[in-house]
TORKOL-662678 format. One record per residue (C-alpha): x, y, z; residue in three letters; residue number from 1; chain. Coordinates in pm, whole numbers, plus 50000, padded with zeros to 5 digits. Each point is the difference from the previous one (the first is absolute). Example, Ala and Ser with C-alpha at 12.3 -4.5 7.8 and 13.67 -1.06 7.14 Angstrom:
REM TORKOL-662678
PT,xx,yy,zz,code,pos,unit
PT,51230,49550,50780,ALA,1,A
PT,50137,50344,49934,SER,2,A
***
This chain:
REM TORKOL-662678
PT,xx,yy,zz,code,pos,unit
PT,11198,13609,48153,UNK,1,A
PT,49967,49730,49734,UNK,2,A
PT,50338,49933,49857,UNK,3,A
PT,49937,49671,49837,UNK,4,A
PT,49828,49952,49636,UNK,5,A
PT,49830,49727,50091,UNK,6,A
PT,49830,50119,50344,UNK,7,A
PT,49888,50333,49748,UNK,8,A
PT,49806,49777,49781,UNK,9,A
PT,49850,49767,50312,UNK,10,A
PT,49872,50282,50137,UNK,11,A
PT,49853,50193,49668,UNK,12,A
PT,49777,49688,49968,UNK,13,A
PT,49891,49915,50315,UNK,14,A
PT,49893,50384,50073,UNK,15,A
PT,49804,49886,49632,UNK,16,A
PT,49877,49722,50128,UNK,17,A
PT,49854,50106,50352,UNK,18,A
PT,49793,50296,49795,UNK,19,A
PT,49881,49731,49785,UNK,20,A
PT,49849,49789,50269,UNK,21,A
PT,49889,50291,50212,UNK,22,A
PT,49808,50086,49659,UNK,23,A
PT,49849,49678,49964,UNK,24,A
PT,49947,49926,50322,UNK,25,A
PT,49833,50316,50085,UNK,26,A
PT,49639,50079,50163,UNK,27,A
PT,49829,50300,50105,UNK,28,A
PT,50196,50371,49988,UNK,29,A
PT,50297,49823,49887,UNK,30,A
PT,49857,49851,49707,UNK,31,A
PT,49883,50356,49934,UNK,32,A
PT,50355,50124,50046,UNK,33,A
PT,50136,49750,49710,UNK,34,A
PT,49741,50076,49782,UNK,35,A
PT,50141,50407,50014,UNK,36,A
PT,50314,49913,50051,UNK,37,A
PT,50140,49674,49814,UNK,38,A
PT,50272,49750,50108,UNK,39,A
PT,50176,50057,49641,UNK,40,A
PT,50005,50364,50119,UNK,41,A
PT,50077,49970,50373,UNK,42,A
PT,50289,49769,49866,UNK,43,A
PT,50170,50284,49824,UNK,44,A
PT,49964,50283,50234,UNK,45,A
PT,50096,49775,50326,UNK,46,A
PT,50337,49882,49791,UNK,47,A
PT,50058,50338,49914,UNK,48,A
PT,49957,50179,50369,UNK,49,A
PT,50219,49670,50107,UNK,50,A
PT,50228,50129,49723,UNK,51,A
PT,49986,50388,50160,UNK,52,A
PT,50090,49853,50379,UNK,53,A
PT,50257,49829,49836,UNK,54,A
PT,49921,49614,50095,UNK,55,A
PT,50241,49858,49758,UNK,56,A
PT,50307,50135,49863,UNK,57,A
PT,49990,50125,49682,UNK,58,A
PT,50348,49934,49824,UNK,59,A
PT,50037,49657,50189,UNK,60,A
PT,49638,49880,49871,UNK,61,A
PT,50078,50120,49651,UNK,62,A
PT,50109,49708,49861,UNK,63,A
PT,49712,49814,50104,UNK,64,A
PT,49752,50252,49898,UNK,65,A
PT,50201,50019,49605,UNK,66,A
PT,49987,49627,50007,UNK,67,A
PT,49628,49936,50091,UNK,68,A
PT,49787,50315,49834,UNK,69,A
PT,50013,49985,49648,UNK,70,A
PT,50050,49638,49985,UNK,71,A
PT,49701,49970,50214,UNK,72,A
PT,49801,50256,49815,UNK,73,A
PT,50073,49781,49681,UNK,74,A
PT,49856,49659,50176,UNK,75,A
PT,49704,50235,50104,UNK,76,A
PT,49931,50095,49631,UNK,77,A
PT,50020,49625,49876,UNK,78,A
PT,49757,49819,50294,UNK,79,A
PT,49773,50274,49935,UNK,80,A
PT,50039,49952,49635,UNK,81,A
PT,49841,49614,50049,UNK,82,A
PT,49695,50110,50056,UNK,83,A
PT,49959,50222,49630,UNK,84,A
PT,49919,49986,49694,UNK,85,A
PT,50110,50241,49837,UNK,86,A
PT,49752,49998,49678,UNK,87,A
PT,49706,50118,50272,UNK,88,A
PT,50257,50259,50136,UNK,89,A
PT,50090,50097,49593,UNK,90,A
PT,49623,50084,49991,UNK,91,A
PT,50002,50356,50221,UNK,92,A
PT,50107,50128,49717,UNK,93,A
PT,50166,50388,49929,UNK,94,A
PT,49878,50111,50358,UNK,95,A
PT,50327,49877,50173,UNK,96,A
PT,50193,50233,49696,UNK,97,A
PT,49795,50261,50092,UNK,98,A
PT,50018,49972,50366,UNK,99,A
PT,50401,49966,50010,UNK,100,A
PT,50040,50347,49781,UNK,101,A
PT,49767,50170,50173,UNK,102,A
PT,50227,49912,50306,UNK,103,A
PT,50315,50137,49814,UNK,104,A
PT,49825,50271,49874,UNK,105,A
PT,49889,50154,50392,UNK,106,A
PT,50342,49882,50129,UNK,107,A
PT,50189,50176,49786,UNK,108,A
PT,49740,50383,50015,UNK,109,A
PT,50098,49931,50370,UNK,110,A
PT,50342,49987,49967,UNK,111,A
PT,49995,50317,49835,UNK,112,A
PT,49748,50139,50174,UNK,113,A
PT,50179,49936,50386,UNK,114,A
PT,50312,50126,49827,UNK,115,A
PT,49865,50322,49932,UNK,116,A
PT,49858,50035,50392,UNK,117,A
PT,50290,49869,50170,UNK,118,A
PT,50311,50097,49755,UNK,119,A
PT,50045,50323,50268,UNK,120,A
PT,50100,49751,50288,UNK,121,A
PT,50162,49663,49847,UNK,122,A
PT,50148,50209,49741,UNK,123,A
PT,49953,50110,49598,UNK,124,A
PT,50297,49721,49947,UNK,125,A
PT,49756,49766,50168,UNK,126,A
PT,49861,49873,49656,UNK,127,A
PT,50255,49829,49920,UNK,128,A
PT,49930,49778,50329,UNK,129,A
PT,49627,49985,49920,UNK,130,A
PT,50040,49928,49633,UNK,131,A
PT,50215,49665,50134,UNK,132,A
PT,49683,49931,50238,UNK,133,A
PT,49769,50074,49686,UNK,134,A
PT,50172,49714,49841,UNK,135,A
PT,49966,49770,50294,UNK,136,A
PT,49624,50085,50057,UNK,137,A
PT,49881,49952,49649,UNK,138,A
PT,50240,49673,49930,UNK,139,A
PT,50256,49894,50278,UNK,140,A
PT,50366,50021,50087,UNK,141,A
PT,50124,49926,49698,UNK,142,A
PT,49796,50329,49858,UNK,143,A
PT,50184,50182,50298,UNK,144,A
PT,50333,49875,49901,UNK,145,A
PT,49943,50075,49649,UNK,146,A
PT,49857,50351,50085,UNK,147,A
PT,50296,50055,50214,UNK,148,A
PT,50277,49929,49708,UNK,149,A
PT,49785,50181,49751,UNK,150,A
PT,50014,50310,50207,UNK,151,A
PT,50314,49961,50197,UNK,152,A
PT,49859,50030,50284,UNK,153,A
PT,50195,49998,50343,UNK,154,A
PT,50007,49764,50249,UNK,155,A
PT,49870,50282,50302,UNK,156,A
PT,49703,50041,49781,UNK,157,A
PT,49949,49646,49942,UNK,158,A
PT,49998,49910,50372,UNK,159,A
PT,49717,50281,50043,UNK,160,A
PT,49775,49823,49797,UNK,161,A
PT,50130,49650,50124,UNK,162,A
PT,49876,50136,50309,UNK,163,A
PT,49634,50081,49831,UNK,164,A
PT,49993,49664,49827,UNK,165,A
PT,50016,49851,50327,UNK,166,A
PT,49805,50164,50205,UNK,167,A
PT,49696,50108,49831,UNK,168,A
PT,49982,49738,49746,UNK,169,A
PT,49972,49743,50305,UNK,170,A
PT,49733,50201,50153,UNK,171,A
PT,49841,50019,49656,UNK,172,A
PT,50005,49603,50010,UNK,173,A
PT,49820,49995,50351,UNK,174,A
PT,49727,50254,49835,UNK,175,A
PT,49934,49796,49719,UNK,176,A
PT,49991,49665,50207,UNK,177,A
PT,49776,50172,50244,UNK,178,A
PT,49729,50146,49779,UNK,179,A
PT,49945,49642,49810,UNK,180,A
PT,49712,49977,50213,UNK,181,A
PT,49871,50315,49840,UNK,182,A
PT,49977,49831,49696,UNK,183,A
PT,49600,50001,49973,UNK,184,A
PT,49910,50349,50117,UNK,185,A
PT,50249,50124,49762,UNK,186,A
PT,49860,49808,49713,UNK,187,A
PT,49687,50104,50080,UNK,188,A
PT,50100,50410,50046,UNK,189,A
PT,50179,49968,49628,UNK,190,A
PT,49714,49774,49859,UNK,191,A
PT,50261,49778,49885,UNK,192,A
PT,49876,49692,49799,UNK,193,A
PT,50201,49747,50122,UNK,194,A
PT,49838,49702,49854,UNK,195,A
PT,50292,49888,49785,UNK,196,A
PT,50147,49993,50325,UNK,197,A
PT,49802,49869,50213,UNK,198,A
PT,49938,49710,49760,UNK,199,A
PT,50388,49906,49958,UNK,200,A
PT,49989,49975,50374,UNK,201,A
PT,49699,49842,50015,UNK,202,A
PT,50096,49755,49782,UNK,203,A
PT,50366,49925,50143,UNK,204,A
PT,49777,49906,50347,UNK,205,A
PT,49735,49785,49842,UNK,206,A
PT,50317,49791,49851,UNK,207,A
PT,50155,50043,50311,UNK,208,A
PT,49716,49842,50245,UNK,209,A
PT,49956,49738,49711,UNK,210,A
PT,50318,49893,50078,UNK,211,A
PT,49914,49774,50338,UNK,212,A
PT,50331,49844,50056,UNK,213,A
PT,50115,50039,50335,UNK,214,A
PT,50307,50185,50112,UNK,215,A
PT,50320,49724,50114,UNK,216,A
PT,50343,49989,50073,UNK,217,A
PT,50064,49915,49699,UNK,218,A
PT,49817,50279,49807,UNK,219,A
PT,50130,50279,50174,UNK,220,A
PT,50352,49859,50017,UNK,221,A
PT,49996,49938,49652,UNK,222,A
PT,49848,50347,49891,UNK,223,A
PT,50281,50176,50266,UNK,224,A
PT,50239,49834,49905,UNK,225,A
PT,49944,50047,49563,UNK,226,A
PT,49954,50329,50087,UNK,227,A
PT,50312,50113,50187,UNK,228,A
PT,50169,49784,49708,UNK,229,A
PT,49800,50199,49730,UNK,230,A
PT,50147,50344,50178,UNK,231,A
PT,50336,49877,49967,UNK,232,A
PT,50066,49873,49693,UNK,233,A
PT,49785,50278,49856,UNK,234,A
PT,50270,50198,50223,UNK,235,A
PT,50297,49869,49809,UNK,236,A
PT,49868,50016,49662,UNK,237,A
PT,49891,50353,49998,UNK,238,A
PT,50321,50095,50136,UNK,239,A
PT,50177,49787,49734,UNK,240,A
PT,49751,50193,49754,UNK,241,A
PT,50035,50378,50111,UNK,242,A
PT,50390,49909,50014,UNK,243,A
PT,50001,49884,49641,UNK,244,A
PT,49727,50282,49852,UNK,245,A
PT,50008,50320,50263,UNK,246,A
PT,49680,50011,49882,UNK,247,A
PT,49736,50119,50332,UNK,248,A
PT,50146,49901,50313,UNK,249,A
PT,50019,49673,50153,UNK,250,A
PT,49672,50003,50224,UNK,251,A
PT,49808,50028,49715,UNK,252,A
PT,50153,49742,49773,UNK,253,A
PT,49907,49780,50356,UNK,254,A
PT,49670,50080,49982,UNK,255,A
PT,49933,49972,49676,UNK,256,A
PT,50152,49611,50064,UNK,257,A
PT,49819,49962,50265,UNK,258,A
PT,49687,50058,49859,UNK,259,A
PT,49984,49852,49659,UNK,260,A
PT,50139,49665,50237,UNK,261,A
PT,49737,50044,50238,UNK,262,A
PT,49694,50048,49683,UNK,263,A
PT,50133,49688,49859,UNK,264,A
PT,49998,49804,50331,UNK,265,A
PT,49630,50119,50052,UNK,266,A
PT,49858,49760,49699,UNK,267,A
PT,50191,49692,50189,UNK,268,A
PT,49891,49805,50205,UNK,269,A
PT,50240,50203,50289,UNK,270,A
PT,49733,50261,49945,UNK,271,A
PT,49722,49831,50143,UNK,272,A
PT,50196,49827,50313,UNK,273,A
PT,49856,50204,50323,UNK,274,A
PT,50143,50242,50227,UNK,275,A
PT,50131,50255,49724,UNK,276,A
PT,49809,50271,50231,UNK,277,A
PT,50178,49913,50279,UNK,278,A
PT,50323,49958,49897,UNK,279,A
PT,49997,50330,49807,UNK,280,A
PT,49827,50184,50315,UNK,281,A
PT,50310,49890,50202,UNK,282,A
PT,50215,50141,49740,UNK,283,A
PT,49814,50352,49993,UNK,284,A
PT,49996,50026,50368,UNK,285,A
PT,50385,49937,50015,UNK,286,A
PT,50098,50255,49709,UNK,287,A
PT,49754,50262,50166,UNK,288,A
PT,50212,49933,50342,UNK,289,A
PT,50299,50012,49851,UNK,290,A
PT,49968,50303,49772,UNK,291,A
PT,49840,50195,50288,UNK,292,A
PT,50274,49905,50242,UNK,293,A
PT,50258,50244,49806,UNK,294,A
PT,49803,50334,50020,UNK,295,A
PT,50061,50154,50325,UNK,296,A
PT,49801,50304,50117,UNK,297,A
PT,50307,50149,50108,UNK,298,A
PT,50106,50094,49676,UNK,299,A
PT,49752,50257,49978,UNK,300,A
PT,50202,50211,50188,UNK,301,A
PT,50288,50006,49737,UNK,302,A
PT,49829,50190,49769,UNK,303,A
PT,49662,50115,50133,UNK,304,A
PT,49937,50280,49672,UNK,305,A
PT,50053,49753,49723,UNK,306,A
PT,49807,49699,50175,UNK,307,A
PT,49750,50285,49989,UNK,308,A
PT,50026,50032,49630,UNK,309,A
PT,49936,49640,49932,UNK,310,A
PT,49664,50033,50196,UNK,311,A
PT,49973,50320,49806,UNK,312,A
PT,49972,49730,49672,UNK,313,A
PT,49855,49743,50119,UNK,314,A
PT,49727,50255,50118,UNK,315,A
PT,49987,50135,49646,UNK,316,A
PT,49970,49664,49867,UNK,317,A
PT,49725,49860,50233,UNK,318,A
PT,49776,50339,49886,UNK,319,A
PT,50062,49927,49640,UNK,320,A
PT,49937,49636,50005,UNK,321,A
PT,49673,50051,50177,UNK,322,A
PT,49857,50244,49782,UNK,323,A
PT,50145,49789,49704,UNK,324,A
PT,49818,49684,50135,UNK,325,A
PT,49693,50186,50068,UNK,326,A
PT,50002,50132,49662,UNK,327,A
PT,50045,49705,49805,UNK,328,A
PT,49889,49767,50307,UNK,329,A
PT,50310,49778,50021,UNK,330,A
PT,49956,49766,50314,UNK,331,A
PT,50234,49975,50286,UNK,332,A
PT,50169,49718,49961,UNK,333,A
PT,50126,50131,49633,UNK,334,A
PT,50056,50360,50140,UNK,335,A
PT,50216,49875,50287,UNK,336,A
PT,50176,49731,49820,UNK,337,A
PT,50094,50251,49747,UNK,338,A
PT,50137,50258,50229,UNK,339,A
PT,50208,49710,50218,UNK,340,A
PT,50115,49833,49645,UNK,341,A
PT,50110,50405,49923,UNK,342,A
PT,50176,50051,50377,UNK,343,A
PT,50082,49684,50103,UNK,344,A
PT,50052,49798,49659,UNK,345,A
PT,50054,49592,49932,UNK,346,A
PT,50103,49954,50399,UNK,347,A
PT,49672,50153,50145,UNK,348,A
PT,49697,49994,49747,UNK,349,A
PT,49956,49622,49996,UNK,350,A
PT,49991,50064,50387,UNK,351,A
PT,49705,50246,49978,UNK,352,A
PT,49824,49813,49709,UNK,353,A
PT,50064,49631,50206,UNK,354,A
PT,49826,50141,50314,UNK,355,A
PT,49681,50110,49757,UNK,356,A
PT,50012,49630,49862,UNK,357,A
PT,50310,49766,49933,UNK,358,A
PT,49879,49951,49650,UNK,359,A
PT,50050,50348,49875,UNK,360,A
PT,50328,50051,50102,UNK,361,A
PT,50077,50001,49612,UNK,362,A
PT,49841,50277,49977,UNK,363,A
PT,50250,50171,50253,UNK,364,A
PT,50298,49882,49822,UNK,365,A
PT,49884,50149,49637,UNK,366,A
PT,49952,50319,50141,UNK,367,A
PT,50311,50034,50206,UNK,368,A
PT,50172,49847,49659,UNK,369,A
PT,49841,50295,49822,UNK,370,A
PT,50119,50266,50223,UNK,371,A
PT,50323,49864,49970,UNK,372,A
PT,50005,50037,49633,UNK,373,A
PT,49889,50405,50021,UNK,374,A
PT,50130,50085,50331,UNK,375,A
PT,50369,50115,49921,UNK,376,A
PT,49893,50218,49663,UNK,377,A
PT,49695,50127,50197,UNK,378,A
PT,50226,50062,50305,UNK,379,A
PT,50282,50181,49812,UNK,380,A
PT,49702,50220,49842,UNK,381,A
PT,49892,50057,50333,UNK,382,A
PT,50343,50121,50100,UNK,383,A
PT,49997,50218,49780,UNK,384,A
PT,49712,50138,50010,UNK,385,A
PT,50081,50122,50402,UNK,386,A
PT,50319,50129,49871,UNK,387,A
PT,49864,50223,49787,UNK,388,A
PT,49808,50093,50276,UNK,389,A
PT,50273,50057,50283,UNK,390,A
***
């Protein structure tokens, strides 16, 4: 068993970076494999079975695992950030609005809904637990902490829906990573127009090839090496700033650095120095491995009837959303965007919108910022809701 922090994150990469060259590298039936199964998603479900058979210990890799995510997640967001401009990205207009409400919307009718099926075996007390998840699914944990004072809600219920968040959201993540390369039969079942789209990304690659200069040393030094810097100063000022306001939570004051840093560094010359790709590709790869590594199977025998429920909503949701898409044909990249900004908020949206194209991860950030906004009023209304129905 792994005992030592820095052996954990060794081994998270190098698993990352074998499935990258096998993917690359590939020919034949193998090639076929990848293109069904991809290394971004191999890379979370292998770290999470290595997670189940308990390669690494969990408490003694903590520390290593606190240290490296978010900050890593943040240095993500800003070398993807290099490659956008974010007047081309301003251009898709209300659709993103539209796409992250219609997420809350579904989320919360199947909160209600798998309440109302399941309240007989997790209990009519259980909204209470599932109004704290609400919170977390349509913002993040600082909805569920909110939720959780607003309702007074104990901590035996809280660690049934700790349990949820864990488990199914990080099987939600794999879903969502994995149907990416159902992008274009979806858009073509929902008859989405995806021009605006496909033009910002078109556009972003033209620039992109324009730019000829070769990858060095020195470029992807430099762009590692402002980036990890970026992650932690943004870091300490957005602590310094939630400390001083209490205003939203300190991840998002982070991002919210880390962004409007990273669109100002785009229209510098550090936005056209090569290997921004790269270097942000190595960051996804690492926080996929990473937040993957801490959801063990095995907790899906602690409390088999409520991990149930959460597949109950996330059922509920998927149904809406597709009927919702098909009805106002919203594409996929919006629709599943908008349901990870909902579940999985600032931490995992710019993941899902980076692996569509690095230069909308913006677009992942706004939404998650707008479900943070609604998701403790809508979650609380939620709550009640289900306890009017118990």
């Amino acid at each position: 068993m792994i005992t030592n922090g820095f052996t954990y994150v060794a081994v998270l990469i190098f698993m990352a970076a074998v499935l990258v060259t096998l993917d690359k590298s590939s020919t034949g039936a193998m090639k076929k494999f990848f293109s069904y199964v991809p290394a971004v998603v191999l890379c979370y479900l292998i770290a999470m079975l290595l997670c189940t058979l308990k390669v690494w210990d969990m408490e003694a890799t903590k520390p290593a695992y606190s240290a490296l995510k978010n900050n890593m997640t943040y240095a993500m967001i800003f070398a993807m950030l290099l490659r956008c401009d974010i007047r081309k990205v301003i251009k898709l207009g209300p659709k993103m609005l539209i796409g992250v409400l219609s997420a809350t919307a579904t989320i919360v009718v199947g909160f209600i809904v798998a309440f109302l099926l399941m309240k007989g075996v997790i209990g009519s007390d259980a909204w209470m637990g599932l109004g704290a998840l609400c919170g977390s699914w349509i913002g993040g944990s600082g909805n569920m902490v909110a939720v959780q004072t607003a309702l007074d809600i104990s901590e035996a219920d809280m660690g049934y829906a700790l349990v949820i968040d864990s488990i199914d959201y990080s099987l939600w993540v794999m879903f969502l990573l994995w149907a990416i390369q159902l992008a274009p039969k979806f858009n073509k079942w929902t008859k989405a127009d995806t021009r605006a789209l496909d033009e910002v990304s078109v556009r972003l690659e033209e620039e992109a090839k324009s730019n000829t200069k070769p990858i060095t040393f020195q470029s992807l030094i430099l762009l590692i090496g402002t980036s990890l810097l970026v992650s932690a100063v943004a870091s300490n000022i957005g602590t310094m700033l939630y400390d001083l306001t209490g205003f939203s939570d300190k991840a998002t004051w982070i991002v919210l650095i880390v962004t409007g840093l990273a669109l100002i560094a785009a229209v510098t010359p550090l936005g056209k120095v090569a290997g921004s790709s790269e270097v942000s590709n190595l960051f996804l790869y690492t926080v996929i491995g990473l937040l993957a590594s801490r959801a063990s199977l095995l907790e899906l025998g602690d409390a088999p009837a409520w991990i149930i429920t959460g597949f109950i909503v996330l059922l509920i949701h998927t149904i809406l959303m597709l009927i919702i898409c098909k009805l106002i044909k919203l594409d996929m990249f919006t629709a599943g965007v908008a349901s990870l900004a909902n579940i999985g908020g600032t931490a995992s949206a710019p993941v899902l919108a980076g692996s569509y194209s690095g230069a909308l991860v913006p677009v992942g950030i706004l939404m998650a910022l707008v479900g943070y906004v609604i998701g403790t009023p809508v979650a609380i209304l939620c709550a009640r809701i289900m306890s009017m129905l118990a």
